[in-house]
C-alpha positions as CSV (number, residue, x, y, z in Angstrom):
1,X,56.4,-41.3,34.4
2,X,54.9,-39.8,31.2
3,X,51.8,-38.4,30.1
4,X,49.8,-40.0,27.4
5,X,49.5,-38.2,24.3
6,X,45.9,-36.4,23.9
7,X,43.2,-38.7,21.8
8,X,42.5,-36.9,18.6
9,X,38.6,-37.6,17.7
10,X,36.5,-36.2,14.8
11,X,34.4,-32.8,15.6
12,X,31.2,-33.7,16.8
13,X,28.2,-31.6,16.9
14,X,28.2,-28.6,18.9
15,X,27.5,-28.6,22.6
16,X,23.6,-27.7,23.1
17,X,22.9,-24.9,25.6
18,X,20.1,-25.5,28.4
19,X,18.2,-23.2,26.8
20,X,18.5,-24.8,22.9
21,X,15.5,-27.0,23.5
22,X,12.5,-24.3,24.8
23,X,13.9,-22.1,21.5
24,X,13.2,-25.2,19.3
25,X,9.7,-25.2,20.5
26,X,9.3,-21.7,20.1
27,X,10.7,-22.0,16.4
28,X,8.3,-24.8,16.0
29,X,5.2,-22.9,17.1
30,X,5.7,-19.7,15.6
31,X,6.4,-21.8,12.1
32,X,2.9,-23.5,12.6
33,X,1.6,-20.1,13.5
34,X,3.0,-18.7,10.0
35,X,1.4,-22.1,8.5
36,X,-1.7,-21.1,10.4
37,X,-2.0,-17.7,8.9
38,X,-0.9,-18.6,5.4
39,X,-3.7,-20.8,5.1
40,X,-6.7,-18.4,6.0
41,X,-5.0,-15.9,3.9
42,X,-5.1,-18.3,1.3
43,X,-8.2,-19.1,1.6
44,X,-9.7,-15.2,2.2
45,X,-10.9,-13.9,-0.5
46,X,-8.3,-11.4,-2.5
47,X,-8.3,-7.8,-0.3
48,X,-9.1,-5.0,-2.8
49,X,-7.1,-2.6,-3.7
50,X,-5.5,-0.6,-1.1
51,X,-6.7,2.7,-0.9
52,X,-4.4,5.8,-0.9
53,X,-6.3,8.4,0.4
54,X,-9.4,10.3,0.8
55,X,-9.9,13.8,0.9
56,X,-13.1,15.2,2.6
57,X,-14.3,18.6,0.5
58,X,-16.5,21.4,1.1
59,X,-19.5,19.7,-1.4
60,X,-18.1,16.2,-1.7
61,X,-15.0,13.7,-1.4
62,X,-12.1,12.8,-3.4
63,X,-10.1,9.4,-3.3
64,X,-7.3,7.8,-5.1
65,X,-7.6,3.9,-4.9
66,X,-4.2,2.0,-6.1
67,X,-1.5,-0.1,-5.2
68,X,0.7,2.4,-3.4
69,X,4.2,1.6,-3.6
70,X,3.9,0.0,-6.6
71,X,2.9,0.0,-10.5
72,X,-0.3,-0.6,-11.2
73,X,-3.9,1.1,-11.9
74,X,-4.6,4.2,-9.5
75,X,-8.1,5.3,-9.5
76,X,-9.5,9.0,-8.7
77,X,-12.8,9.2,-8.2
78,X,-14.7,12.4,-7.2
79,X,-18.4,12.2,-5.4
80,X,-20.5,14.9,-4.3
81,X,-22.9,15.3,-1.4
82,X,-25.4,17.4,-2.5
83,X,-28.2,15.7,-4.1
84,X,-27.5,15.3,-8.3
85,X,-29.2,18.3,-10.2
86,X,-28.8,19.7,-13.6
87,X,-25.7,21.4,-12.3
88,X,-23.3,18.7,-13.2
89,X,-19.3,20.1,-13.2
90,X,-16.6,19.5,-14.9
91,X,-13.5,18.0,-13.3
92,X,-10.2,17.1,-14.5
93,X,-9.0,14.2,-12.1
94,X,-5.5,12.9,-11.8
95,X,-2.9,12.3,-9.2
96,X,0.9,13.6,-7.7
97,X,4.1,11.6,-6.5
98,X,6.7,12.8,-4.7
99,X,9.3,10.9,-2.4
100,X,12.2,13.0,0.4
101,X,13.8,14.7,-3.0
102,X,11.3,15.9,-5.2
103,X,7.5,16.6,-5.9
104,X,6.7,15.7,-9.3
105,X,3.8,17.6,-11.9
106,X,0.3,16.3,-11.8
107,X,-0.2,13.3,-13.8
108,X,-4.1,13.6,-15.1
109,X,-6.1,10.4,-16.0
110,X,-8.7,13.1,-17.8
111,X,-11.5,15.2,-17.7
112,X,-15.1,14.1,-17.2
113,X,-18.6,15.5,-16.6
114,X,-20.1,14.1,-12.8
115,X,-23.4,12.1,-13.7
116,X,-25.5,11.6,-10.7
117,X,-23.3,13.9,-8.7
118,X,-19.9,11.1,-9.4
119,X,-17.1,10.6,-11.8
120,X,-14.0,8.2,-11.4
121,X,-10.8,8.3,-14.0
122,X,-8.2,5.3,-14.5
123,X,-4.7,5.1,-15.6
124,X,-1.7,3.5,-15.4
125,X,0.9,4.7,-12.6
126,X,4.2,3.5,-12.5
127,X,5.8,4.5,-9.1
128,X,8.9,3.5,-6.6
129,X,9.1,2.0,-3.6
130,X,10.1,5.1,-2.1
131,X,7.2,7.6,-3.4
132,X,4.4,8.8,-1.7
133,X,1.0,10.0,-3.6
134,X,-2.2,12.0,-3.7
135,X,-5.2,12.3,-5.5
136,X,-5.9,15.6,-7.8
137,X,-8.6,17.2,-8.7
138,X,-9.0,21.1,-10.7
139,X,-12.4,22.5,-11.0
140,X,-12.7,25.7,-12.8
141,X,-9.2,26.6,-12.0
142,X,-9.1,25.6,-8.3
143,X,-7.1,22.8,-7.6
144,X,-8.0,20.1,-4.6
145,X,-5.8,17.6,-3.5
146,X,-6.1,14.7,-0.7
147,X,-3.7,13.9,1.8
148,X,-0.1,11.9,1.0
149,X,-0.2,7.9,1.6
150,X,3.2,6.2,1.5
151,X,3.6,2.5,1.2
């Protein structure tokens, strides 16, 4: 007696697991979900710029408003609590970077007299990925800083 040979047949598609179906839902849904939340992001108005860090001081607060992470325009802005008076100061008002190798000089956007007890300064900071940052601030030789904010 002999054995028929084996039928050779094309490769058809894979066998499905019991479980394939339910996970095809669950793809399914959490794609509509990410539709979902596209769409009202979309349609929110833009969020502003993320803010690195505020530093609460003895007679005011300092902040640095930017992009962290990234290039882009960084903002330090300097406001005091005290009620505006003829004692305006003058602050120089920049920002720092460092990242887990090395903590760079101050970068300074300027130096500005308050007016109504607030200055802010602009510039251009190019930064990586990696880096962290803080605002600045020196006032007659002391020097303030915020805390670090990392992307």
């Amino acid at each position: 007696m002999s054995v028929p040979a084996p039928r050779r047949t094309l490769p058809g598609p894979p066998a499905r697991r019991p479980d394939a179906h339910h996970r095809a839902r669950r793809v399914t849904v959490a794609l509509a979900a990410l539709g979902l939340v596209a769409a009202t992001a979309a349609a929110a108005p833009p969020a502003p710029a993320a803010p690195t860090g505020c530093g609460d001081l003895v007679r005011g607060q300092l902040c640095l408003r930017g992009p962290v992470g990234a290039d882009g325009t960084y903002t330090a802005t300097y406001r005091r609590d005290e009620p505006a008076g003829p004692d305006e100061i003058v602050v120089r008002l920049g920002y720092q970077r460092k990242n887990d190798r090395i903590t760079a000089f101050p970068g300074w956007f300027g130096t500005r007299r308050t007016q109504g007890g607030a200055v802010g300064l602009s510039g251009r900071v190019e930064m990586l990925r990696d880096e962290c940052i803080r605002g600045v601030m020196e006032q007659a030789q002391t020097i303030y800083v915020t805390k670090w904010s990392c992307s």
